[in-house]
N, C-alpha and C positions, 0 to 999 in steps of 0.2 A: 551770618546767615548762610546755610547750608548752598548750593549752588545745586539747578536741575540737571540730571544726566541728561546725554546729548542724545538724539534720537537716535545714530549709531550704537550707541552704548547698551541704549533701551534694547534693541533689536537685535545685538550680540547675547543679549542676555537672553532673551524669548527664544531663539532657538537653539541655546545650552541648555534649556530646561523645555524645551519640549524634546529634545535629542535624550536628553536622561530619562524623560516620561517613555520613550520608545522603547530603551532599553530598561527598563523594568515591565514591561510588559509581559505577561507569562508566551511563551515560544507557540506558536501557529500547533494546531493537534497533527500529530503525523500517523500516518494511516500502519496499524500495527498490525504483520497478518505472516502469514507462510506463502512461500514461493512454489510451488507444486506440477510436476510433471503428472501428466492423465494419457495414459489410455483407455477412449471408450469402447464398448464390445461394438457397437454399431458404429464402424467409421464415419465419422462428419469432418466437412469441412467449412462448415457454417458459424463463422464465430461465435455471434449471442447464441447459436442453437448451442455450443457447447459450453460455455459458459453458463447458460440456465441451465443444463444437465447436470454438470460439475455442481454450480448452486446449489440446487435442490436436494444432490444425495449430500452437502455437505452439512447443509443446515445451514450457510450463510451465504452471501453476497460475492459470487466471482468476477473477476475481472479478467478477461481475453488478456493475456498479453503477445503470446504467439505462438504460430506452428513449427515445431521443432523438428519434425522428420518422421517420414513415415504415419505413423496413426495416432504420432503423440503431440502433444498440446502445452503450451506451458500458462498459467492460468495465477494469480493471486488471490486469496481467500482470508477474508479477517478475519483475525481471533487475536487475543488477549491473554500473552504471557504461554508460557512454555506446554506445560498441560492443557490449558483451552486447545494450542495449536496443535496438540497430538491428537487430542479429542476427534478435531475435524478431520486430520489426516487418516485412521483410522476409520472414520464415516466412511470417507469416499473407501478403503479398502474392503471395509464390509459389503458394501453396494453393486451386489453382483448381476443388477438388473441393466445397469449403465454402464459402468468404471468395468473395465477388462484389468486395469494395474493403475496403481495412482505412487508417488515416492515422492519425495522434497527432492527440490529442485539447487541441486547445491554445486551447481556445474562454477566452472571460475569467470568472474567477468569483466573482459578487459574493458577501462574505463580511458579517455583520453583527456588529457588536458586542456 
């Protein structure tokens, strides 16, 4: 007759298999977009005000990230894959009601351990 596993056993086994259920999981969405330096023709230094400005001539949703110096801004804007993000980045450079100069933000970023 077969013998019952020990409730240790039981309970090593429960989370080897919710530890695997974890890692087959598909990966959290990670927010996909362009890094973008702004300047506006009307200096602001009102974050949401320049993030809704930024927003509005891009056609999407910016995000403050911060003030870079002088009149410039550095701001996050989604878009999807490489043409979307040129799509947007051009918005803003067309947009000569707001945007004074708008460029991707490709400056180098020391990161620490």
């Amino acid at each position: 007759m077969p013998s019952m596993p020990s409730p240790a056993r039981t309970a090593s086994l429960c989370i080897a298999v919710l530890a695997l259920a974890g890692c087959a999981a598909p990966p959290a969405a990670t927010p996909t977009g362009i890094s973008v330096l702004v300047r506006l023709v009307q200096p602001l230094s009102d974050a949401p005000v320049v993030a809704a400005r930024v927003g509005a001539a891009a056609g999407r949703p910016a995000r403050y990230l911060r003030p870079v110096g002088g009149d410039w801004h550095s701001l996050f804007l989604s878009c999807e894959g490489s043409a979307d993000c040129d799509a947007v980045l051009q918005r803003l450079r067309d947009d000569r009601t707001d945007i004074a100069a708008a460029q991707r933000d490709e400056r180098k970023r020391i990161v620490s351990p």
